[in-house]
N, C-alpha and C positions, 0 to 999 in steps of 0.2 A: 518274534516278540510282539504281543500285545498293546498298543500304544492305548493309554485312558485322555480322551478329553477331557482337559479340565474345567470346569464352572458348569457340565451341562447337568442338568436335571434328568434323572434319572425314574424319579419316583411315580410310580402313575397317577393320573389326573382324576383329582376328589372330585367326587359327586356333588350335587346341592343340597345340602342338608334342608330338609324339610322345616319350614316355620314352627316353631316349638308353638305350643296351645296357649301360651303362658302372654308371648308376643301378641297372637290375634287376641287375644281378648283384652288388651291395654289397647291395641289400636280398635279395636270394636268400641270400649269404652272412650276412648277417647272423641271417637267418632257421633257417639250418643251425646256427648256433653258437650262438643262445637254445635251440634242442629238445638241442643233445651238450653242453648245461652242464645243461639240467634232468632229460634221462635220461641221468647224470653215470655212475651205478652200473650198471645195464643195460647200457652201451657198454663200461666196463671190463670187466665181468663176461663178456661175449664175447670182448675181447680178450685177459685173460689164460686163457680155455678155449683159445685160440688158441695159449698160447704155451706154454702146458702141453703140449700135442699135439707141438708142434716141438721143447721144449726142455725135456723131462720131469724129465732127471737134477737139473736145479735145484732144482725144490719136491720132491721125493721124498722116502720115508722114509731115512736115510741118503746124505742128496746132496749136494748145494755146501753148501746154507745149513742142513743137519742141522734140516730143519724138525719133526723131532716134539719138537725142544726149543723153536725159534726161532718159529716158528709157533703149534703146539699150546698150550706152556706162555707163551710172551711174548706172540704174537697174543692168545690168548688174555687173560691176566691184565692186558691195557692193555686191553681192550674193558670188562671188569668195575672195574679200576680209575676210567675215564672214567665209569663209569653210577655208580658208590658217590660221585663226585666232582657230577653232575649232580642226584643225586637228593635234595632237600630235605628233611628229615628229620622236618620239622611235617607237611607233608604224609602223611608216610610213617606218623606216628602216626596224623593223621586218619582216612586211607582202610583204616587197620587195621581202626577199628572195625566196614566195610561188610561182615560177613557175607556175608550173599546177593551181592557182589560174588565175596567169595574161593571161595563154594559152586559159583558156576556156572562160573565159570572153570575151576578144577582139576577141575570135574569134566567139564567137555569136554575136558581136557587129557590126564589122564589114564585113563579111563573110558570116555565116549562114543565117542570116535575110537580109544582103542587099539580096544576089543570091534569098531569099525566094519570097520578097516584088517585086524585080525585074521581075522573074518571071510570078506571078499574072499579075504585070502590062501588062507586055508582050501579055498575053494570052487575058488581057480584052481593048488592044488597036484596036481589031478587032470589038468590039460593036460599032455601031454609036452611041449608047444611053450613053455611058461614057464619060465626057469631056477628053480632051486628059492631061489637065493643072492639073487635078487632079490626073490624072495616074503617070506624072511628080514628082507633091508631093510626092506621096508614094513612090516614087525609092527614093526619098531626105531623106526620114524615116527611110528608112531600111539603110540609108548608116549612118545615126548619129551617135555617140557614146552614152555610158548610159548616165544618169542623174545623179545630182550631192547631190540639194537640199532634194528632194521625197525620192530618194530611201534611203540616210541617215537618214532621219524621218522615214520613214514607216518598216527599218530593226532596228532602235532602237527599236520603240513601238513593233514589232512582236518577240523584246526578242534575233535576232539574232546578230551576230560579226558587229558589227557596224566598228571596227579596217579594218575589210576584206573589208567590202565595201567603206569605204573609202581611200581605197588605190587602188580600183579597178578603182574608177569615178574620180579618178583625175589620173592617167594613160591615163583613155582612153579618158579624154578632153584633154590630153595633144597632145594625138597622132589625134585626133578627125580634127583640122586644116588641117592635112596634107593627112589624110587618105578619109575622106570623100569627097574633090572636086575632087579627085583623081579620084574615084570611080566611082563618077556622071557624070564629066566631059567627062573624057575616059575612062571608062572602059562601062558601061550600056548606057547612049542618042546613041551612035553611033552605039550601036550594032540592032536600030530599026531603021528602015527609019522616022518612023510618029516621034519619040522621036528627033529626029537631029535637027530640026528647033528650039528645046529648049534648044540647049546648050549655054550655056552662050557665051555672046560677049567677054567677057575675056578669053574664054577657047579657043578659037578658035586658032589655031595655036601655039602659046609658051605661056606656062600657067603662064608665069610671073608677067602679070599685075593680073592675078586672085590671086594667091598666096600674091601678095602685099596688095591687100585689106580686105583679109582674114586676114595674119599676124598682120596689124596695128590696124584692130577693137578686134583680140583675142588679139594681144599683150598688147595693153592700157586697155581691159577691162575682159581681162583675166590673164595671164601671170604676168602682173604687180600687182596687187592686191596680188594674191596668195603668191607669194614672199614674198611680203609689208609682210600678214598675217604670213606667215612664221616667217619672220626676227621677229616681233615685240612677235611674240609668245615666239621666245627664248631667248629675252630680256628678256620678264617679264612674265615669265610663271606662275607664283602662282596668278599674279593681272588679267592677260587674261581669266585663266581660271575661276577666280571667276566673273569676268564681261560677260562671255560669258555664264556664267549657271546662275547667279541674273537676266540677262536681258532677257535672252530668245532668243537671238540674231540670231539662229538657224529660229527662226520666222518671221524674222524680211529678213533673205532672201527667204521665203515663198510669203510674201507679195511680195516683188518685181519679184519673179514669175507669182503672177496671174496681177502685172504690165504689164507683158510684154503680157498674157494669154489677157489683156486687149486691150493694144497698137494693139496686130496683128487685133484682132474684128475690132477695128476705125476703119483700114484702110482696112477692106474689109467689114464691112459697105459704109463704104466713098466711096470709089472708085465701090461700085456696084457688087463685084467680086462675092459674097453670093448669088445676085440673079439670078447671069449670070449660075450658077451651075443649072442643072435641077435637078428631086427628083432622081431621078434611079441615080446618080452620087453619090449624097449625101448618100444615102442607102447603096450604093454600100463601098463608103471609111466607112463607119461610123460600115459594118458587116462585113467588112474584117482585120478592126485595133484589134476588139474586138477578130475576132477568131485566129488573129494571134498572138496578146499578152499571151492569155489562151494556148495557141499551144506554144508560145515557155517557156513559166511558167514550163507546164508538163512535155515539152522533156528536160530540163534543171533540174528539180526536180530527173528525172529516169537517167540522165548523170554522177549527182554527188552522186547520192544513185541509185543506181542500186541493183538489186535482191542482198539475200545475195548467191544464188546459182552461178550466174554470178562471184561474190566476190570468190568464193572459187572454183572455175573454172581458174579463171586468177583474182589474188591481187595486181596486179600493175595495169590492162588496165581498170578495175573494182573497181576502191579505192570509197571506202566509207566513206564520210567526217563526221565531227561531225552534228547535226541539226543545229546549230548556225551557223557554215558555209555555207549548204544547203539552208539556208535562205536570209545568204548575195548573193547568187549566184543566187536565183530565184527573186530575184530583181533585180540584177545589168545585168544579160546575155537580159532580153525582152523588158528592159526600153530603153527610147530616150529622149534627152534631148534636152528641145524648150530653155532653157536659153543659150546655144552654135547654136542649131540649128535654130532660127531664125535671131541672127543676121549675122550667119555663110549663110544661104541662102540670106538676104540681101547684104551681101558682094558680093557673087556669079554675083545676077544679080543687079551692081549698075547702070549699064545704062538703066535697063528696068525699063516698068513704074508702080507703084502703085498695078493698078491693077495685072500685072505679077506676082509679088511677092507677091499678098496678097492671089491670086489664087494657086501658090506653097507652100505656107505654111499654107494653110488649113488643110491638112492630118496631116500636125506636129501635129498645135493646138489641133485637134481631137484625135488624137494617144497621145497626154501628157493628158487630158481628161479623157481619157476610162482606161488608165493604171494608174489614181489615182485611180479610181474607183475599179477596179482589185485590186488595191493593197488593199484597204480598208477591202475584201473577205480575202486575203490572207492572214492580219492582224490577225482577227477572225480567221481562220485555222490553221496558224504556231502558235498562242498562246493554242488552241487545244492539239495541237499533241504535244507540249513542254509540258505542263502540265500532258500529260497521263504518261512521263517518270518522273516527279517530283513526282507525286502519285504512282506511282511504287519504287523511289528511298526510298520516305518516308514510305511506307510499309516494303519496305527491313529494313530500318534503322528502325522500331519498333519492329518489329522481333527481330531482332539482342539486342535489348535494352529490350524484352521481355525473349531470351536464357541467356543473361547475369545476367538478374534477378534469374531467373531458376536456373542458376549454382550455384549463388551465396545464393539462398536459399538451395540448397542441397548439399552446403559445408558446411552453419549453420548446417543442419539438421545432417550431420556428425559429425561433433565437438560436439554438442548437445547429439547426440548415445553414442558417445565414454566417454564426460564428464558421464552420466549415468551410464553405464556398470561400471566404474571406481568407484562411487559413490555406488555402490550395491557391489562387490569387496572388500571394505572396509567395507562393514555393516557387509556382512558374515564374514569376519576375525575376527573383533569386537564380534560376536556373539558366534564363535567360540571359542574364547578366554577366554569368559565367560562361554559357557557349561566347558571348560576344566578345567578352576579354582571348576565350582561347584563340577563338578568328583572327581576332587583332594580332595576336602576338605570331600565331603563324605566319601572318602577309607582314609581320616584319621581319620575320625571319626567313622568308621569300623573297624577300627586296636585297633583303644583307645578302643572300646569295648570289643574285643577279647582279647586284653591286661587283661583290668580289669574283665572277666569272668573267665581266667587262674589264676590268683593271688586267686580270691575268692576260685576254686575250688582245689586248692593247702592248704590253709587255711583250709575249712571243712576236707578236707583226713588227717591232722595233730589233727583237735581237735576229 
């Protein structure tokens, strides 16, 4: 007779059904719309280049939405509003005191990179095949200060002092009016013969009228805003700050970045200035931004972390920052900021025409560009190399949670030894105590014998 086991499975073993087509393409999509929401700004940023080309008359100087007022001064003055609104003001006195923060900063800001950009230009003003209007640009580049909106985003998300750098970009826009026409004006156009014919018509003899147009477009759409954001922050600092982290408001002067990223296209669409550039021009700005944002990323990375052999060679001239600082610093020392710098170069040249100004601030545009991008790399990399220290911290701290176990088991295991040994201690005494009573009571009852063998034999010797 046949016995059946009961409960076993009997039925053969199902294959994997293949992924239906239906799955991969919700996870395909889904996949496309996690990357067009995290490169949020890169994808706008193409698309309105795009719609400037088709639809120039819109953002133009003079056009549907009069953007050198809409643009320039409101884009504007709501990017620096939301940062004077963002920015914490204990903070702000803190990182005041970090000297050698503000030294090296502004002075890659304005120093290191202008003399670098300068330079270059210098050397490729000799090529017939470079426009000259574009060599122009890039001295206007190197003379900017950092950025304000980018590098505050892209040092948040990479995990670094977000406090450092924002005290570093609103320093150096402050000093940014007065330092970079400076620069441009007199100091670099007149030291080339080819470069002189581009100096501003306000620069020319007492830079007063240049100064006044600079001051009134930073002052209304810079200066005053920040303040505003200031003052109303310490009003109501518990309702700002929850308005300013609920809304995202941080975003909100991102957008009026790729505004203005917008605005400039129109009007060199509009005006022609795009095509008047030959390719070897365009080549030219477009491999020199990139190798010189990368160039000073490094040289600023090795400034503030240097060998630790250097460090203990000389520990003042050689100080080695924390990583979170080294991060606010390799963003803030290479960046340029087009939401100061362009309408800080419009300022510059308000009597020139359209095209002038859309041809000088190409390199900007192109140089804020290429240094998202860059930054997007460095993103990925400073959250790297932060993370190898967190994987090492958290190693150390299991160890450590691992010896404390250890100890704490073979402190049981002592207590445990010593209760034992104690426990055995008492049995032999116990046991002891019992042979000695048995002893006892046998040598009495060894005496009672001998006793009563004497008596007997006392007895028989009498009868």
């Amino acid at each position: 007779m046949t016995s059946k086991s009961s409960g076993a499975d009997t039925s053969p073993a199902r294959s994997p059904q293949p992924a239906k087509p239906r799955n991969l393409a919700i996870r395909t999509f889904r996949s496309v719309l996690s990357f067009a929401i995290e490169q949020w700004f890169l994808l706008l940023l193409g698309l309105l280049i795009l719609l400037a080309y088709f639809f120039p008359i819109v953002g133009r100087r003079g056009g549907s939405i009069r953007s050198e007022y809409t643009v320039n001064y409101g884009g504007v003055a709501l990017i620096f509003l939301i940062s004077g609104l963002s920015l914490p003001f204990d903070k702000l006195l803190k990182h005041a005191k970090n000297l050698r923060l503000h030294l090296i900063v502004q002075t890659y800001s304005f120093l290191i990179t202008s003399s670098v950009f300068f330079g270059i230009a210098a050397a490729a003003s000799t090529n017939p095949y470079i426009e000259t209007s574009a060599l122009i640009g890039l001295i206007a580049v190197g003379c900017l200060p950092t950025t304000i909106a980018s590098n505050v985003t892209m040092t948040r998300e990479a995990g670094g002092d977000v406090a450092a750098t924002m005290v570093s970009v609103t320093i150096g826009n402050l000093l940014g009016p007065f330092i970079s026409p400076l620069l441009i004006a007199r100091l670099y156009l007149p030291a080339v013969g080819k470069f002189r014919e581009w100096i501003p018509a306000e620069a020319v003899g007492d830079l007063t009228p240049l100064y006044r147009n600079v001051m009134m477009q930073m002052g209304l759409s810079v200066y005053l805003p920040l303040v505003v954001g200031q003052v109303v922050r310490a009003l109501f600092t518990d309702f700002v700050q929850k308005v300013v982290t609920k809304y995202k408001l941080a975003k909100v002067g991102s957008v009026m970045l790729l505004l203005l990223v917008w605005s400039t296209f129109c009007n060199a669409f509009s005006s022609g200035s795009l095509s008047t550039l030959n390719t070897s021009t365009i080549v030219f700005i477009i491999f020199i931004n990139l190798l010189l944002c990368i160039g000073f990323t490094i040289l600023t990375f090795f400034t503030v972390r240097p060998p630790k052999a250097w460090n203990r060679w000389n520990g003042v001239l050689f100080k080695r920052v924390s990583k979170e600082e080294v991060i606010s610093y390799c963003f803030c020392c290479p960046a340029k900021t087009q939401a100061l710098g362009i309408p800080l170069l419009a300022s510059m040249y308000t009597s020139s025409s359209d095209a002038t100004r859309s041809l000088i601030q190409i390199p900007v545009v192109l140089y804020t560009v290429e240094q998202v991008f860059v930054g997007q790399f460095m993103i990925w990399w400073f959250k790297r190399w932060l993370a190898k220290d967190q994987a090492r911290l958290d190693a150390e701290a299991a160890m450590g949670r691992d010896a404390t176990d250890a100890r704490v088991e073979e402190k049981d295991g002592e207590e445990e030894s010593k209760g034992g040994i104690g426990g055995a201690d008492g049995t032999a005494g116990v046991a002891g105590t019992e042979g000695g009573l048995r002893r006892l009571g046998t040598g009495v009852k060894d005496e009672e014998a001998g006793s009563t063998f004497a008596t007997d034999h006392r007895r028989d010797t009498k009868g």
